[in-house]
N, C-alpha and C positions, 0 to 999 in steps of 0.2 A: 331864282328862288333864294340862293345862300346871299346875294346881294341886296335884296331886299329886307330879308331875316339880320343881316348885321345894319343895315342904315342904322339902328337906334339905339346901336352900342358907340360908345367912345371910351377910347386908351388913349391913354399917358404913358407915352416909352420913355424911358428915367436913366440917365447916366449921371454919375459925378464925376466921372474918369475920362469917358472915350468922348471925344467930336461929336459933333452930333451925325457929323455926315460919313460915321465908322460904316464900314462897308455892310456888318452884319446885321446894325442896326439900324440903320436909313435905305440903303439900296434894297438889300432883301428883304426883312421882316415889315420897314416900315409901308413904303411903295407895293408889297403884298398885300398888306391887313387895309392900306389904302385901297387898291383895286377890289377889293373882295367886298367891299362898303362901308368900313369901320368909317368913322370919322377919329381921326390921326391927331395926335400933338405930342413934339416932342421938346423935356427938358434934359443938355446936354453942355460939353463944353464947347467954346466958340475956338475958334483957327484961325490963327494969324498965319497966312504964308504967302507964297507967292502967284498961288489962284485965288477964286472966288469961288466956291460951289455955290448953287442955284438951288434955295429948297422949293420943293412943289408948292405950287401958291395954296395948294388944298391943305397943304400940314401946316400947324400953327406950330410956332418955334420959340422957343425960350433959349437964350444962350447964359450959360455960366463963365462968368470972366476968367479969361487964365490966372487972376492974379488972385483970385479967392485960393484959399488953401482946400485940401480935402474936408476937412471937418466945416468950414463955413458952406462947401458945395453940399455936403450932406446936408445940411439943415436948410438951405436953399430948395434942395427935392423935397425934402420931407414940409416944408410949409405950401411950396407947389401942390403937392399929392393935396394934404387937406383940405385947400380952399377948390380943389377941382372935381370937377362933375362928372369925370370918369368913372364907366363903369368899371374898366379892370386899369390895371397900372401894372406895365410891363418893366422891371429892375435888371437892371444890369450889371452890378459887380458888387463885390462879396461884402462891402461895406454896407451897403444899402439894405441888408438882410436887416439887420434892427428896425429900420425906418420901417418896411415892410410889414413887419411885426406888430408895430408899434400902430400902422393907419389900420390894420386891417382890427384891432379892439378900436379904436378913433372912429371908424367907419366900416361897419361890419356889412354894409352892400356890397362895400367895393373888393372886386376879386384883385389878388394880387398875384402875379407871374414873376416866378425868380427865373433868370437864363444865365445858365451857366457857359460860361466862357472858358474855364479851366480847372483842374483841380487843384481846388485854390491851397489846402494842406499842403500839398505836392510841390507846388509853384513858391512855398515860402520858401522851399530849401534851398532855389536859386534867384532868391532875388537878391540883386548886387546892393542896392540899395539899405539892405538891412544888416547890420553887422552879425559876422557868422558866429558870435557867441549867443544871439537872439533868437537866431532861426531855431532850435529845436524846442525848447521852450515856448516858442510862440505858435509853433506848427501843432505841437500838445495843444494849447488851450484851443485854437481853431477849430482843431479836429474834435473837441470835446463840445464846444458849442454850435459850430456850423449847420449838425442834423437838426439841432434843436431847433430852428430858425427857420430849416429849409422843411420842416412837419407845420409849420404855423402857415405853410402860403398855401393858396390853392392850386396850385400847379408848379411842377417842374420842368424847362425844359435844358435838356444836357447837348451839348453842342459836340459833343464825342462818346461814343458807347462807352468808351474805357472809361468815364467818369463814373457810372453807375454803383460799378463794381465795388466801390469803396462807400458805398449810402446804402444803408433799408430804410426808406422811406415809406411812411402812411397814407400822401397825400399822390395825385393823378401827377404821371410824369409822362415824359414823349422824347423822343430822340433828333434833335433836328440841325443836321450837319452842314458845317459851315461853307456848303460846296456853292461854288459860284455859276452866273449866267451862263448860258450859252450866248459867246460874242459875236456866235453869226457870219467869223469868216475861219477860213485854214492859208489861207493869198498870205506867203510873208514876204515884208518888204525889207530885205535882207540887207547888211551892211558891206562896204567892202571888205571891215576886219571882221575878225570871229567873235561874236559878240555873246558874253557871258553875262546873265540876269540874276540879281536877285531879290524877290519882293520881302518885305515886311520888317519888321523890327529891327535894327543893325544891334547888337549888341556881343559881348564877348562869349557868352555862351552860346551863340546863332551861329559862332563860326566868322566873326569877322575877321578878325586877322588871319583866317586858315584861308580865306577868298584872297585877300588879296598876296598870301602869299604862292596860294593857286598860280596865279599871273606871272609871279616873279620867277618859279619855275620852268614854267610851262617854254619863258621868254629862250631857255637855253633848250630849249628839248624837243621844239618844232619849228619846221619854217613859218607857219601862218602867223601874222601879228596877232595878239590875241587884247580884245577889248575888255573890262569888266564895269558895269552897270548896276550901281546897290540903290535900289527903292524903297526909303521909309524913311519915318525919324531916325536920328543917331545922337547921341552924347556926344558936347562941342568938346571934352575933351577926350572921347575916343578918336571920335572923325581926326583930331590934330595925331594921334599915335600911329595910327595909319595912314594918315599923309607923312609923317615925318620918313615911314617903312619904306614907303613906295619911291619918297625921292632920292631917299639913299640907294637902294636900289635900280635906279634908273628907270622905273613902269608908272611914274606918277602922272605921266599923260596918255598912260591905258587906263587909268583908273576914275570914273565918274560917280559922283554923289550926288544924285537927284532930291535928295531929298524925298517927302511926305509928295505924292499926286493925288489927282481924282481920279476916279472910279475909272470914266470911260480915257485917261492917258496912261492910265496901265496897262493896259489892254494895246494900246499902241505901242506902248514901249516893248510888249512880246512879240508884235507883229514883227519886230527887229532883230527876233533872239535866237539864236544858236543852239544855248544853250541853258536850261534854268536850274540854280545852284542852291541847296539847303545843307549847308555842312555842319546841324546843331550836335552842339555838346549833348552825351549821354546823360543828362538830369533825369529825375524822376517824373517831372509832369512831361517831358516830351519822348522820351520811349514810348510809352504807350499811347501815343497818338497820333494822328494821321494830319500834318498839317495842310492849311487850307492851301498853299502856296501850289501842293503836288497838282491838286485840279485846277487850279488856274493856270499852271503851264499844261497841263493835259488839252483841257478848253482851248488852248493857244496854239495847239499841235509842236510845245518844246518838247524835246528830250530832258531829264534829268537825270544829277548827278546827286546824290543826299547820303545821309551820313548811316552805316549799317546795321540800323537795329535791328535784330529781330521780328518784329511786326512791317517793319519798313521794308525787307527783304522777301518778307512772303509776299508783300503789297506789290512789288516791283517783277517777282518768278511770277504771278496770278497776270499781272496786266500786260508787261514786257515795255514798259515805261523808261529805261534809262539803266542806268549804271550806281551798286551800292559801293561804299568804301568807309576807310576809316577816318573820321574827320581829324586823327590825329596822324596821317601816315601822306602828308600833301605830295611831297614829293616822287611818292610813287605814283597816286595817282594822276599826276603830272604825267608822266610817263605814259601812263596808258590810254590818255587823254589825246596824247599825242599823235600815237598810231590810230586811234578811232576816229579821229579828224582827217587823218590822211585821205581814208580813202570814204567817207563820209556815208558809206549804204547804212552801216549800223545806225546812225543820228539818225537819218529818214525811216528806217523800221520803225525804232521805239518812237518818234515823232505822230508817225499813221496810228501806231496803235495807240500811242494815248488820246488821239485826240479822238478815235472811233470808240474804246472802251468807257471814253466821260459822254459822250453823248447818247452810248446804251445805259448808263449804268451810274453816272456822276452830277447831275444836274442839279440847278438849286430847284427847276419846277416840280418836280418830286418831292423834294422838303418844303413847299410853299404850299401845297396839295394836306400834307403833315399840318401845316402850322394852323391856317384855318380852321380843319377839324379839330384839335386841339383847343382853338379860341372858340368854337361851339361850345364844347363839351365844358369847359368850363365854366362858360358864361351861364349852361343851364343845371348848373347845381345849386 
């Protein structure tokens, strides 16, 4: 019945920033609103890398060229949206709130859906990219216009409860958390060295140079060789400052940069893991929030090791998931890393229990369950 009731709706999922084949928004949201019956089309940016992903023959795809800038890929979404016969248009980051604004007086049938990724206030105060005499003054005027933009859409959906808390909003909102698949195995296909994972964005306040100097420690304080494995983009002159670390140090051939993967070689790559590592810097948008990385090594049956905040610590005493510390105290937690590897019961505990409390309790089928009812209910206001 709900598949039937949506055949005659069509979305537009809009990025100007992410892939088109970002995790949150092709795997999960779009392959769901697919199954359920929507008819799919998504405008996003194109990937140059060393795969190819495969879009479902049933989504219609639009690629933005890398070489556009932000402000030419905005106006590339926002002329897509107008001439498109979508019923709702689904926005994905925070620049796009104008364009949203702007189609929904342009075209007052069409529903618009903002999905929040971050708190984007919050997120200006660590962004490396902005000079830090910019960020409080910019964070002001964001925080002054953002509600305003985000009362214009028909829906809101927040990718972390902790975003709420900072918005009173007018308009229907939902909660729909970036948790991942169930991958369907717990079989890991272990390495001979100790192999230490981490997914998502390499950057300096993610904790890169505290991973790899993780390693460089570790090398004098246990006997097992220890491998480390970092999964995502990186800045081509970060990745050289931490090569340059590691060869001085001697662990430059424990140390692997995979780069950007798809979907289902990440999933392989944990099938290999030991151990999965988030040692972010205490910034403001990441304290208060639960990153996606923790359930997909839960999903994966890793242990983890993450940086001690607060929220993160009750997360970790509630599920019994791994180990907290302080992402600036490495070489202690070297040390204790050390002795937990020796005798390995502890890793296999917290390993069982995370992967038993994501499959009670952490699933993306539970938030896909969320999003459809969501895309009802607003479809029929």
């Amino acid at each position: 019945m709900v598949k039937e009731l949506m055949n005659e709706k069509k979305i537009l999922i809009a990025s100007s920033v992410h892939v088109w084949f970002d995790t949150r928004i092709y795997y999960k949201e779009a392959l769901s609103l697919l199954n359920a019956g929507f008819e799919v089309e998504i405008i996003a940016r194109e990937f140059e890398g060393e795969f190819s992903p495969q879009v479902d023959p049933r989504i219609k795809l639009t690629v933005l060229k890398k070489s556009l800038s932000r402000i030419q890929a905005i106006k590339a979404v926002y002329q897509k949206a107008i001439k498109s016969e979508a019923d709702i248009i689904h926005l994905h980051d925070p620049e796009l709130l104008y364009v949203g604004a702007k189609i929904k007086k342009k075209k007052s049938s069409m529903k618009v859906i903002f999905d929040m990724h971050e708190n984007f206030p919050k997120a200006i105060e660590s962004k490396e990219w902005l000079p830090k005499i910019l960020r409080k003054s910019l964070k002001k005027i964001i925080s002054f216009l953002e509600p305003k933009f985000l009362n214009q859409m028909s829906g809101v959906i927040f990718a972390e409860k902790s975003y709420k808390k900072d918005y009173s909003l007018q308009v229907k909102t939902v909660d729909i958390y970036n948790l991942p698949h169930d991958p369907g195995f717990i079989e890991h296909n272990k390495n001979a060295l100790f192999t230490m994972t981490y997914v998502g964005g390499i950057t300096k306040i993610r904790g890169a140079m505290e991973m790899i100097q993780l390693v460089h420690f570790m090398r004098s304080k246990q006997k097992k060789v220890v491998q480390l494995r970092l999964i995502g983009p990186i800045d081509e002159s970060l990745k050289k400052t931490l090569q340059n670390y590691s060869i001085i140090h001697g662990i430059d051939q424990q140390i692997q940069f995979l780069g950007r993967l798809g979907y289902r070689e990440i999933w392989e790559e944990l099938r290999q893991t030991d151990l999965g590592l988030c040692l972010l810097h205490p910034v403001p948008n990441y304290v208060e929030s639960l990153p996606t990385k923790f359930f997909e090594y839960m999903a994966s049956g890793v242990p983890i090791v993450a940086s001690n905040f607060p929220l993160w610590e009750e997360f970790f005493v509630i599920n019994h998931v791994g180990l907290t510390c302080s992402p600036y105290q490495i070489e202690q937690l070297a040390g204790e890393l050390a002795e937990i590897i020796e005798t390995d019961d502890l890793l296999k505990f917290w390993a069982n229990e995370g992967r038993r409390r994501f499959l009670e309790d952490y699933c993306w089928e539970q938030e896909e369950a969320k999003l459809i009812t969501f895309y009802k209910e607003v479809s029929a206001k």
